[in-house]
C-alpha positions as CSV (number, residue, x, y, z in Angstrom):
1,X,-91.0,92.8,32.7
2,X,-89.8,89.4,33.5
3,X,-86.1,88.5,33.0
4,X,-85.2,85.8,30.9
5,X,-82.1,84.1,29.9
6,X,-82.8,81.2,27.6
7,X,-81.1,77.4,27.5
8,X,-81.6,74.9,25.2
9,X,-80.1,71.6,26.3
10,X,-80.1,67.5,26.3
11,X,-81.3,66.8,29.6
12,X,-80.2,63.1,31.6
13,X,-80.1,62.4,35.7
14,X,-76.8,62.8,36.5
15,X,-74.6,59.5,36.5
16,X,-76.9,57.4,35.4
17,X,-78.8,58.3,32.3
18,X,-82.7,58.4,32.9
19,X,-84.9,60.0,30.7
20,X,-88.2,61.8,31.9
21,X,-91.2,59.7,31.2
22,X,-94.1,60.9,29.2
23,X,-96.6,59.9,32.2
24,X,-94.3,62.4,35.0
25,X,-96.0,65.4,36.3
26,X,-94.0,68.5,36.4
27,X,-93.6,70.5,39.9
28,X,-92.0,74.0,40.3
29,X,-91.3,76.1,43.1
30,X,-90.9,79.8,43.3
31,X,-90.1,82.3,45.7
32,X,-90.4,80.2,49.1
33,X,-88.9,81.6,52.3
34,X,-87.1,79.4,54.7
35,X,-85.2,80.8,57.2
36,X,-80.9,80.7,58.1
37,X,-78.8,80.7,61.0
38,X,-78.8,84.3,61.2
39,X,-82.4,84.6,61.8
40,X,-83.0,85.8,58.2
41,X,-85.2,84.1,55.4
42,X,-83.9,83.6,51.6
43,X,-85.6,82.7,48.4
44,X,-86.1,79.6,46.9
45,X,-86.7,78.7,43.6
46,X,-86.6,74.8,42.6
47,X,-88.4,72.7,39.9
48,X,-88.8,69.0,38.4
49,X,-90.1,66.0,37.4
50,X,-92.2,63.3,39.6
51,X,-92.1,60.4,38.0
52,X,-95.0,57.9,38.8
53,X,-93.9,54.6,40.6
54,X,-93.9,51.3,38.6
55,X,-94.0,47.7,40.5
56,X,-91.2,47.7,42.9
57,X,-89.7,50.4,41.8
58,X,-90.3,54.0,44.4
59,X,-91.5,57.1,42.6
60,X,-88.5,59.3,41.7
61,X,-88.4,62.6,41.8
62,X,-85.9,64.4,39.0
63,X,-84.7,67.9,40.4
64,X,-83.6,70.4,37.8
65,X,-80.5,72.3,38.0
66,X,-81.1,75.8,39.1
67,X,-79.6,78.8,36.8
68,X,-79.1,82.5,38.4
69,X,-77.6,85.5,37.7
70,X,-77.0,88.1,39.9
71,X,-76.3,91.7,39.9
72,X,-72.2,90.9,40.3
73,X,-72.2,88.8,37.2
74,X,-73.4,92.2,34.8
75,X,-70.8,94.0,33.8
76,X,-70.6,97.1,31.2
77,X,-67.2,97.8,29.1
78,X,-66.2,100.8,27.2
79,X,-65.2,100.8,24.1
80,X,-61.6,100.3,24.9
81,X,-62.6,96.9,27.1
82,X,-62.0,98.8,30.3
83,X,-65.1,97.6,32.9
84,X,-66.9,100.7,34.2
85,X,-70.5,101.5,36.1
86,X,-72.7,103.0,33.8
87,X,-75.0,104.6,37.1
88,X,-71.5,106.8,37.6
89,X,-71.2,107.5,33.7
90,X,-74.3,107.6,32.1
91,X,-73.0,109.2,29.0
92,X,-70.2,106.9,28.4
93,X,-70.6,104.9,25.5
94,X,-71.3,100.6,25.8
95,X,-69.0,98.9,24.1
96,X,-69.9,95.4,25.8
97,X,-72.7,93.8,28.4
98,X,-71.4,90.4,29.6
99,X,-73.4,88.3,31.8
100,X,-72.3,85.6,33.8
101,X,-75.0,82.8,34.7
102,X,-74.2,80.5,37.7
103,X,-75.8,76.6,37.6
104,X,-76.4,75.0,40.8
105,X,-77.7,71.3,41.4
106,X,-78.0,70.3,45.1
107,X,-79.9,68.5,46.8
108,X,-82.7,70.5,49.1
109,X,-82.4,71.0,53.2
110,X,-84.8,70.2,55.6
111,X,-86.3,73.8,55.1
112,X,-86.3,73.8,51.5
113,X,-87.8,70.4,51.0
114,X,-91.0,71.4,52.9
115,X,-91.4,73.8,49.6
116,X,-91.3,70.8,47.3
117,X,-93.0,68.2,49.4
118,X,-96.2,71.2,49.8
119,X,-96.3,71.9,46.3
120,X,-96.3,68.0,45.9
121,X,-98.9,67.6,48.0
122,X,-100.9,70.3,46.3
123,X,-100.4,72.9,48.8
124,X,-99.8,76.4,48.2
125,X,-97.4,78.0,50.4
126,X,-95.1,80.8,50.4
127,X,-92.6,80.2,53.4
128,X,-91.4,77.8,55.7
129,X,-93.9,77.5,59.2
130,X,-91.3,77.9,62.0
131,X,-93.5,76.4,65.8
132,X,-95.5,78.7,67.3
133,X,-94.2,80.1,70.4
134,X,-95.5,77.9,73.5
135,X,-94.8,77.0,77.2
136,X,-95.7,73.5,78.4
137,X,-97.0,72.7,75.2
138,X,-99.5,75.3,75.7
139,X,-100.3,78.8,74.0
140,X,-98.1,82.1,75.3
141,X,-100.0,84.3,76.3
142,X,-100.4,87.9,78.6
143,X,-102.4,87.2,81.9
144,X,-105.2,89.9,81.0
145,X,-105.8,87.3,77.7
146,X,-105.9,84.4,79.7
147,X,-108.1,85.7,82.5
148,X,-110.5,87.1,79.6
149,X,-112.1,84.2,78.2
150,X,-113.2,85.5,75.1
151,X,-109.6,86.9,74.4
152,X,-108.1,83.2,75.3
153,X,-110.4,81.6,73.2
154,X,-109.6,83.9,70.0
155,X,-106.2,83.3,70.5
156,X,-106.2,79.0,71.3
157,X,-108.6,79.3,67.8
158,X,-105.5,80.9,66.2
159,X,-102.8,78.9,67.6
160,X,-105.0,75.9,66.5
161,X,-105.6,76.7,62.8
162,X,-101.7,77.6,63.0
163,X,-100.7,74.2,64.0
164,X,-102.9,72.7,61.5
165,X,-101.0,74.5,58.8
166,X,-97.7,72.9,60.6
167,X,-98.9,69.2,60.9
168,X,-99.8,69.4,56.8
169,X,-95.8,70.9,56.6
170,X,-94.9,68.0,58.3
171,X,-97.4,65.2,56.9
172,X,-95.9,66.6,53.5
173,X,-91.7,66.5,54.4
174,X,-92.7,62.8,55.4
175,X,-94.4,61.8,52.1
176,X,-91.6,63.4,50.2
177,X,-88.9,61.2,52.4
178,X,-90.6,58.0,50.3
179,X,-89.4,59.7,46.9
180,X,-86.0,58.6,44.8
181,X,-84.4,61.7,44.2
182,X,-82.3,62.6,41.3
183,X,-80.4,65.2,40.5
184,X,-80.3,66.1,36.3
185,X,-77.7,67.2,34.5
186,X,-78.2,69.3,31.7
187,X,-75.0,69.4,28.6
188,X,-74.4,70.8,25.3
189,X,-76.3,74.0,26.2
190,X,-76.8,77.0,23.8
191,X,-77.9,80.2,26.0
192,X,-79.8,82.9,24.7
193,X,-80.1,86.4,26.6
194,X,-83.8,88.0,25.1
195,X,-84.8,91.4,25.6
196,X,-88.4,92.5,24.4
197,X,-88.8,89.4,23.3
198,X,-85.8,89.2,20.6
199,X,-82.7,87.7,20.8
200,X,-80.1,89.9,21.5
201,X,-76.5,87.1,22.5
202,X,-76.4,84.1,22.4
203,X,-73.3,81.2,23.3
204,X,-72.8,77.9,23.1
205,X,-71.5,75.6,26.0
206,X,-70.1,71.8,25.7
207,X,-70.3,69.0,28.2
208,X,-72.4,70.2,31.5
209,X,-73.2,73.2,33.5
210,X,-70.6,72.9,36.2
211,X,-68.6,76.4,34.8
212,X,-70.9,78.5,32.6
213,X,-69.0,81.1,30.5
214,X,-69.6,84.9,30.1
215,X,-72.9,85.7,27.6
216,X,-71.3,89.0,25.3
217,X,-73.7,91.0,23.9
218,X,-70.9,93.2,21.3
219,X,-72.1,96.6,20.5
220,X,-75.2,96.9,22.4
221,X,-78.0,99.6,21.5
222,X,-79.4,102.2,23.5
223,X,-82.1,100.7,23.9
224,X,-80.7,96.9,24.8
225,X,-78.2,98.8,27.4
226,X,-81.2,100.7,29.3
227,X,-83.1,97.8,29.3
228,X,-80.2,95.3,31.1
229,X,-79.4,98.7,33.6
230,X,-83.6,98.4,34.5
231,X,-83.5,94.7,34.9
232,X,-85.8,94.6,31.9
233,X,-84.7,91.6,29.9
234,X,-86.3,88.0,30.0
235,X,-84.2,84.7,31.7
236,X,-85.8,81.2,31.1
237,X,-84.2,78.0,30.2
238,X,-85.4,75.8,27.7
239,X,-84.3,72.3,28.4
240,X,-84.6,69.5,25.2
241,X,-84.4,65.9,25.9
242,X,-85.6,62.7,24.3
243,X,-88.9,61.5,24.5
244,X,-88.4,58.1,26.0
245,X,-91.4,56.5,23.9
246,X,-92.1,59.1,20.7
247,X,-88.7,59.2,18.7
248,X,-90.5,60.2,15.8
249,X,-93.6,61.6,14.2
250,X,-95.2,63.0,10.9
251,X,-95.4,66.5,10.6
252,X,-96.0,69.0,8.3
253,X,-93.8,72.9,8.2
254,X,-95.1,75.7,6.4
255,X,-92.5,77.4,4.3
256,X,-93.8,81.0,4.2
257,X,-94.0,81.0,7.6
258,X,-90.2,80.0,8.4
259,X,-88.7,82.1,4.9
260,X,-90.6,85.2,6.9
261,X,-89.0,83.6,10.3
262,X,-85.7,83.2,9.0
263,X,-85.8,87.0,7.1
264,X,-86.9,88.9,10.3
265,X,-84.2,86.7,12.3
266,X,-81.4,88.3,10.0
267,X,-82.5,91.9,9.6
268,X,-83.1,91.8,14.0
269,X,-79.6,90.6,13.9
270,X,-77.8,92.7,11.4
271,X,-79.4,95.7,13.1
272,X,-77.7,94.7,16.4
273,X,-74.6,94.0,15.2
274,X,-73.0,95.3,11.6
275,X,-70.4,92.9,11.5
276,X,-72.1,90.0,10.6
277,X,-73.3,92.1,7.5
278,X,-71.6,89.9,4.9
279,X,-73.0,86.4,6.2
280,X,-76.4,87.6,5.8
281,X,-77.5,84.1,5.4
282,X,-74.7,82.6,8.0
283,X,-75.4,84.7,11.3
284,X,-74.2,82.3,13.1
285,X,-74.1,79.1,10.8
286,X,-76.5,79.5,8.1
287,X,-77.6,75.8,8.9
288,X,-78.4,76.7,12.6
289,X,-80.1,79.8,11.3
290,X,-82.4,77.6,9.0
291,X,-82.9,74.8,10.9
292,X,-84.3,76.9,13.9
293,X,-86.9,78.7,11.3
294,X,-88.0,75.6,10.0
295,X,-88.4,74.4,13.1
296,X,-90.7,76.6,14.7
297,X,-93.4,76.1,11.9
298,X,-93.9,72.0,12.4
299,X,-96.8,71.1,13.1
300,X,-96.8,66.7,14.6
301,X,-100.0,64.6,12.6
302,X,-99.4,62.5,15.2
303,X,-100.7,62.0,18.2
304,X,-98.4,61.9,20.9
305,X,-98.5,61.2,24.9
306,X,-99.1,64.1,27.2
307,X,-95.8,65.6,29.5
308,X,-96.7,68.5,31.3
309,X,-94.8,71.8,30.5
310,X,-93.6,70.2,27.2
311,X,-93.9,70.4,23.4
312,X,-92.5,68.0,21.2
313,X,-89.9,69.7,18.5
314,X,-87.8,68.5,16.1
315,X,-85.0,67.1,17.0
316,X,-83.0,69.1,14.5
317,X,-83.6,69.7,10.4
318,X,-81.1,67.4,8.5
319,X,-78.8,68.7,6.6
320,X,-80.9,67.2,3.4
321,X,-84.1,69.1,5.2
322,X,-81.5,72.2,5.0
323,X,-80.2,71.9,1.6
324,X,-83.2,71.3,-0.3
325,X,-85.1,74.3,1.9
326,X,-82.2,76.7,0.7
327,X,-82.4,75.4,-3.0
328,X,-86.2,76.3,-3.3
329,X,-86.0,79.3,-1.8
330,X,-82.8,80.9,-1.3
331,X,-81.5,79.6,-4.8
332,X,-77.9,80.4,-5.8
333,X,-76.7,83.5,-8.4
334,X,-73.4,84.6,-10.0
335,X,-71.5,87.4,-9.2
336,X,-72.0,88.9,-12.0
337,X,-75.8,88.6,-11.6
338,X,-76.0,90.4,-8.6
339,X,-73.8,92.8,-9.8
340,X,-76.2,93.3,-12.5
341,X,-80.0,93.1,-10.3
342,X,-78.5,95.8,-7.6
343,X,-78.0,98.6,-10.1
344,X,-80.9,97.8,-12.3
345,X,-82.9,98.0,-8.4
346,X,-81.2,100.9,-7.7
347,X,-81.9,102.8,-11.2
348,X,-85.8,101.8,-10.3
349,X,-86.0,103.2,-7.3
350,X,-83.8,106.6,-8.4
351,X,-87.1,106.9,-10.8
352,X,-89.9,106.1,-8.3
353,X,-87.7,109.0,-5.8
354,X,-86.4,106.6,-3.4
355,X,-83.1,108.2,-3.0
356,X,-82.3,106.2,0.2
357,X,-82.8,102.8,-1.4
358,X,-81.5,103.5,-4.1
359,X,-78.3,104.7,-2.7
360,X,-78.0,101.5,-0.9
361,X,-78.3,99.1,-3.7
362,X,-75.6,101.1,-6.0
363,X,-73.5,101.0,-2.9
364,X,-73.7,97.4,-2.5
365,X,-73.2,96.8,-6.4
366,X,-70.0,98.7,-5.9
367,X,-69.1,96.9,-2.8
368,X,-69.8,93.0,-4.6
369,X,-67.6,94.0,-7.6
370,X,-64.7,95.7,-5.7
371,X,-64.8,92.6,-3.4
372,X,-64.8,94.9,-0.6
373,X,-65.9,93.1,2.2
374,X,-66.3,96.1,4.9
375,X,-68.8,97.6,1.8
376,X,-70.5,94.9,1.8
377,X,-71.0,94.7,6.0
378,X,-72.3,98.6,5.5
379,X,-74.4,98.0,2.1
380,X,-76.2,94.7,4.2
381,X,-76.7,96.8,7.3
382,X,-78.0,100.2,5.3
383,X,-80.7,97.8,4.1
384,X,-81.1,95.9,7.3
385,X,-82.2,99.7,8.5
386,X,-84.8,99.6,6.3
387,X,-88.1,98.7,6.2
388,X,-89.2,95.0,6.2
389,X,-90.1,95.1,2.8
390,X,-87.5,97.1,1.5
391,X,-85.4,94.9,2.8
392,X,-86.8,91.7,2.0
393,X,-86.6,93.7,-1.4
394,X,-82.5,93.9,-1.2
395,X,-82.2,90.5,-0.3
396,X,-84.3,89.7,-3.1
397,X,-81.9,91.1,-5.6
398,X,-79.1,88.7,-4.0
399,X,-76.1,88.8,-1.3
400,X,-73.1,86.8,-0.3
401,X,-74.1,84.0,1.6
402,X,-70.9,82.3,3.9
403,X,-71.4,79.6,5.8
404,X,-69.3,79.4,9.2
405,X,-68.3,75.7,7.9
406,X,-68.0,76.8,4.1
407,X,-64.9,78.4,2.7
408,X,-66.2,79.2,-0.6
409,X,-65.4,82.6,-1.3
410,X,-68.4,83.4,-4.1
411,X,-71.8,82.1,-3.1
412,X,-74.5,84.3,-3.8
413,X,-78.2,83.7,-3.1
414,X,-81.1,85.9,-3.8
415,X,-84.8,85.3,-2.1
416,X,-87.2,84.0,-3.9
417,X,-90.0,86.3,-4.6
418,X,-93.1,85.7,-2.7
419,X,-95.5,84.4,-5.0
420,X,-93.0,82.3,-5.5
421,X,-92.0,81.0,-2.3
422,X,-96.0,80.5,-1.3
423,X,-96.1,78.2,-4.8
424,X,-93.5,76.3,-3.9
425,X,-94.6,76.1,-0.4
426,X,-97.8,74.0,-1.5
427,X,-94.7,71.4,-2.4
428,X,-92.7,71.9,0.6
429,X,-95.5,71.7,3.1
430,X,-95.5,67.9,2.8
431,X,-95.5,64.8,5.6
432,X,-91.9,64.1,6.3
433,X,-91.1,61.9,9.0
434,X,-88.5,63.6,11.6
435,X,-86.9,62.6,14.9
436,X,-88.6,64.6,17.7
437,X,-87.3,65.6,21.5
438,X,-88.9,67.3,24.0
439,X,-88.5,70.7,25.6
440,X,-89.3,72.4,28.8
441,X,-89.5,76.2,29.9
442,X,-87.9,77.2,33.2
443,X,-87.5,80.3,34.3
444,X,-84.2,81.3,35.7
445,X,-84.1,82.6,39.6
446,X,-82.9,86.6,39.6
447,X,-81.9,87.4,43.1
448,X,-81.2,91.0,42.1
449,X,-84.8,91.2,42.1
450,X,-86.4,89.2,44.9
451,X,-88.1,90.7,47.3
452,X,-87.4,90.8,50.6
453,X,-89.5,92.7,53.6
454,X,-88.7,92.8,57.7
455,X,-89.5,90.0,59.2
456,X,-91.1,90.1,62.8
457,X,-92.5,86.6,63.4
458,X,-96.2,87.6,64.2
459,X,-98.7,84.4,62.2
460,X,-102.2,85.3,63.5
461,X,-103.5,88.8,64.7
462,X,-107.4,89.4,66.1
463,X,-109.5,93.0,65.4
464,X,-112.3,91.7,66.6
465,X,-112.0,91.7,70.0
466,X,-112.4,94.4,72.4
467,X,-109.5,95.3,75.0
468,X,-110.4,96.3,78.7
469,X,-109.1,100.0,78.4
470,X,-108.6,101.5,81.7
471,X,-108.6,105.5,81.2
472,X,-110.3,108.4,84.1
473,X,-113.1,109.5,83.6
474,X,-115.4,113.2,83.8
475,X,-115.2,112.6,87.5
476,X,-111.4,111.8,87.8
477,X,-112.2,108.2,88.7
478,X,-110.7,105.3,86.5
479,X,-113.2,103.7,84.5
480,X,-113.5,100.9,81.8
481,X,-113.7,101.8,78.0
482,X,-114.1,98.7,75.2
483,X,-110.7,99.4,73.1
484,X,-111.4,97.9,69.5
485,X,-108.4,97.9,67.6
486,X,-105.7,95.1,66.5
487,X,-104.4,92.1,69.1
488,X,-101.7,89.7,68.5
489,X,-103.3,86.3,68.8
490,X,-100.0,84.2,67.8
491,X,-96.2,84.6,67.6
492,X,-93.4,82.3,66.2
493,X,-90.7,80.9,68.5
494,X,-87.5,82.3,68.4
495,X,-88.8,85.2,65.9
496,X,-87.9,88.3,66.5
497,X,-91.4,89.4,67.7
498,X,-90.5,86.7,70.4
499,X,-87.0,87.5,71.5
500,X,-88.3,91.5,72.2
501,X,-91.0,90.4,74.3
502,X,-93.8,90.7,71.8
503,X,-96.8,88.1,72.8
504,X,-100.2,87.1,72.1
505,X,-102.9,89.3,74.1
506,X,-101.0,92.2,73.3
507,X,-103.3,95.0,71.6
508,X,-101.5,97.0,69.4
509,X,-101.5,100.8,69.4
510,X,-99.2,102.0,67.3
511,X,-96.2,100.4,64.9
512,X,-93.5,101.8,63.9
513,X,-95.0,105.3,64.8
514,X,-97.9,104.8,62.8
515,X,-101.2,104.3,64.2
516,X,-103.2,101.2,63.5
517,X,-106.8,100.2,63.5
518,X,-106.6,97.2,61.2
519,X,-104.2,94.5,59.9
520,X,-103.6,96.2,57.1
521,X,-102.8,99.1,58.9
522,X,-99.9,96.8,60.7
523,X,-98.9,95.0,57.7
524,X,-98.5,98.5,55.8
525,X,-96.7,100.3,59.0
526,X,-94.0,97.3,58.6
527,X,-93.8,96.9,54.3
528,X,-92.6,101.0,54.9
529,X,-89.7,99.9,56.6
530,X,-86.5,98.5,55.5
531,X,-85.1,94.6,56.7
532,X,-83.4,94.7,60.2
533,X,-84.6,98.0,60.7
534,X,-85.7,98.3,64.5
535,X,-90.0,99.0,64.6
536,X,-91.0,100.0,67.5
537,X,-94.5,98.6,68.7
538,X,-96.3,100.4,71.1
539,X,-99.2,98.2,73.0
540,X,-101.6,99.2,75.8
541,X,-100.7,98.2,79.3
542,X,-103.3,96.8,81.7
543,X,-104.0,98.7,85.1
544,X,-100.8,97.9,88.3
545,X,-100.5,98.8,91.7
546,X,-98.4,101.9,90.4
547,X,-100.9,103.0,88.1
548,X,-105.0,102.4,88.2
549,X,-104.9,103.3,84.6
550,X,-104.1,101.7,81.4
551,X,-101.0,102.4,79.9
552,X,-98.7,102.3,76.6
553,X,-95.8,100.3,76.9
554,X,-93.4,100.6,73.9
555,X,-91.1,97.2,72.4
556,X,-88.8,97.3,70.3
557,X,-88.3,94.7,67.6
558,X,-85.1,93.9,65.7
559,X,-86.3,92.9,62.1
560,X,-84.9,90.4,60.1
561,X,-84.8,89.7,55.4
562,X,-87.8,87.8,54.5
563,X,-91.4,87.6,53.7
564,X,-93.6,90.3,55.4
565,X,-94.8,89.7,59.2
């Protein structure tokens, strides 16, 4: 399952407070290789805006920040706060799951800029093309290839569609020289950590990106703590910004659809966490709560100009949009009225046999009137554990309803009943004009799960050729056999294929003690095998003066971390 750690921001260029124009195309790079000091490759993850030059003005290119976290910043607590590896204690209960996402905003190397500059140019590449290994300016190769002609001409043909692949690498790092490049800064961020698709923590972060905070997910279930220990939770970042020509439009929300939004929301969330039991309709703030569930249903009358990878949203409810939305449907009760609808519920389901239901409205009646507000947390989260009806049911009957920025002590509301709500809707799902941004999905880099292979350098192999086998024949005498099997037609300099000896011409017999007929076979033999592991590659010698037969001569090859071959 794809990880995915969600961030909803303002986005500007750092410093100097460009927006992204409707008419930019959106770029994004994943999982390049480009290699290190150390001879070993690492991932690369980047993405953007291009922005379309105007009359003396170069086109600009707006880079992202880029968002990881890594196995280091999970960490599970007990109960009593004390850090511990579940892997070691698997029956220990999880008290807390912190997460700890890093933001980084660089500009790219050499090697990492071929990535963008290839994906610019409408490539589609996977690593960064190191030269081929030559002498003179001409192809390496054993003397049996060269003195073969059909052998030296497979392997120039390889060494030739190589190089073509390097002069488009290098046509592309010179176009993207001619680009502005910016790098954006992203502030005010809310992150959201999803797993199965639902919200699970969330935290909000002011100013920019430089330091993020620790993500706490309090009480996690089971369920949420298997699913972090597999790596099976979601990570993307959702950027907003403002739309530098639309500021606003003429929409339309449907009401059902964000009072069923807004219901599901809570009962997900008082399941997770019985603490927010009494602020049923303030998880959170009740006004962010809302505001997000109306939200999600608008639907723009207007037409709008086109920026890939993003939607136009509203640039937040008012509080008006809030207030009146509450007042229609979640209208307010006395205490004494709630008092009065959760035992008269709970009497009705005692008669229909629904001992479970009704036990939790009595218990809740109990809780109101005492004004026990740990009562209340458990009677809210009993019903919570209900079914969605049932539940929609209990809040129909009325709760206390605290705002984070309301001190009131006695609001109740109650949901209005359905027929209700979808009458009312008609009313509600009128044109109002609202201020609009735009937002962007991202998805964050993981480098706990990238995948690395051994690397040995080789970029072209031949298997149809035949080698000039040497071996005795019935009579004792040496004779020639046709080998078919798999040749090395091209090698990267300074690769570790390279430094061991391993060249073009060279038919392989074996790798890594497997035996190989087909690239596959050679590709497979070197996937089994674990970075900088040594593979040994045994390749058929020609005839010498010491011996008139052909022979197996066996190199050994350092691997390095990165993509396969």
């Amino acid at each position: 399952m794809k990880r995915m750690l969600v961030v909803v921001a303002g986005m500007l260029v750092s410093g100097l407070g460009l927006a992204v124009e409707p008419n930019s195309t959106y770029f994004e790079v994943r999982d390049f290789y480009y290699p290190t000091a150390n001879g070993d490759y690492q991932n690369y993850s980047a993405s953007g805006y291009r922005q379309a030059p105007s009359p003396g003005v170069a086109p600009t290119l707006l880079l992202l920040p880029t968002i990881t976290v890594d196995k280091q910043g999970i960490k599970f607590f007990r109960n009593n706060g004390t850090a511990f590896d579940p892997q070691s204690e698997p029956d220990t209960p999880v008290g807390l799951i912190t997460i700890k996402p890093k933001s980084v905003s660089t500009m790219p190397n050499n090697y990492q800029t071929a990535a963008i500059a290839s994906v610019l140019d409408g490539q589609s590449v996977d690593r960064y093309l190191p030269v081929s290994l030559k002498n003179a300016g001409m192809p390496v190769m054993t003397q049996e290839a060269f003195s073969a002609l059909p052998i030296r001409i497979a392997i120039q043909d390889d060494y030739i569609a190589y190089d073509a692949r390097l002069a488009g690498q290098e046509k592309a790092a010179q176009q993207y020289h001619d680009y502005a490049k910016q790098n954006v800064a992203l502030r005010n961020v809310e992150v959201q950590l999803l797993i199965a698709g639902t919200m699970a923590a969330s935290r909000k972060y002011q100013g920019s990106l430089s330091s993020l905070g620790e993500i706490a997910l309090l009480a996690p279930t089971e369920f949420q703590v298997n699913q972090i220990r597999e790596g099976s939770f979601e990570l993307m970042v959702v950027s907003r910004f403002q739309d530098t020509k639309t500021s606003s439009i003429h929409a339309t929300f449907n009401a059902v659809q964000a009072v069923n939004s807004f219901v599901e929301e809570t009962q997900q969330a008082l399941t997770r966490s019985r603490s927010s039991g009494f602020q049923v309709f303030g998880i959170g703030s009740r006004r962010s709560t809302l505001s997000t569930s109306i939200n999600q249903t608008m639907q723009s009358n207007d037409k709008v100009q086109v920026l890939e990878k993003t939607q136009i949203v509203m640039h937040d409810a008012s509080d008006e949009m809030v207030a009146r939305f509450e007042s229609q449907f979640f209208p307010e009760l006395a205490k004494q009225e709630v008092i009065d609808r959760h035992l008269a519920a709970s009497a009705e389901a005692r008669e229909v046999g629904n001992l479970e239901l009704a036990k939790v409205h009595a218990d809740y009646a109990v809780a109101i009137k005492e004004g026990d507000k740990m009562k209340e947390v458990d009677g809210v989260a009993a019903a919570a554990a209900l079914s969605a009806g049932d539940y929609a049911g209990f809040l129909a009957h009325g709760v206390r309803a605290i705002n984070s920025n309301n001190t009131k002590a006695d609001n109740f509301r109650r949901l209005e009943r359905m027929e209700t709500i979808i009458e009312h809707g008609k009313i509600w799902d009128q044109v109002s004009v609202v201020s609009v941004s735009r937002e962007i999905s991202v998805p964050v880099v993981m480098p706990t799960v990238q995948k690395y292979a051994p690397r040995v350098g080789i970029c072209a192999f031949r298997h149809d050729v035949d080698y000039p086998w040497v071996a005795l024949n019935a009579w004792n005498m040496p004779q020639l056999f046709p080998l078919k099997g798999v040749m090395v037609s091209c090698v990267e300099a300074n690769s570790p294929a390279a430094l061991a000896g391993l060249i073009p011409g060279m038919f392989l017999r074996s790798v890594g003690g497997n035996q190989v007929q087909t690239v596959a076979d050679v590709a497979q033999a070197i996937l089994d095998r674990e970075p900088g592991d040594v593979i040994s590659f045994r390749v058929a010698q020609s005839p010498s003066p010491s011996s008139p037969v052909s022979t197996i001569r066996v190199i050994d090859v350092a691997s390095k971390r990165g993509p396969a071959l």
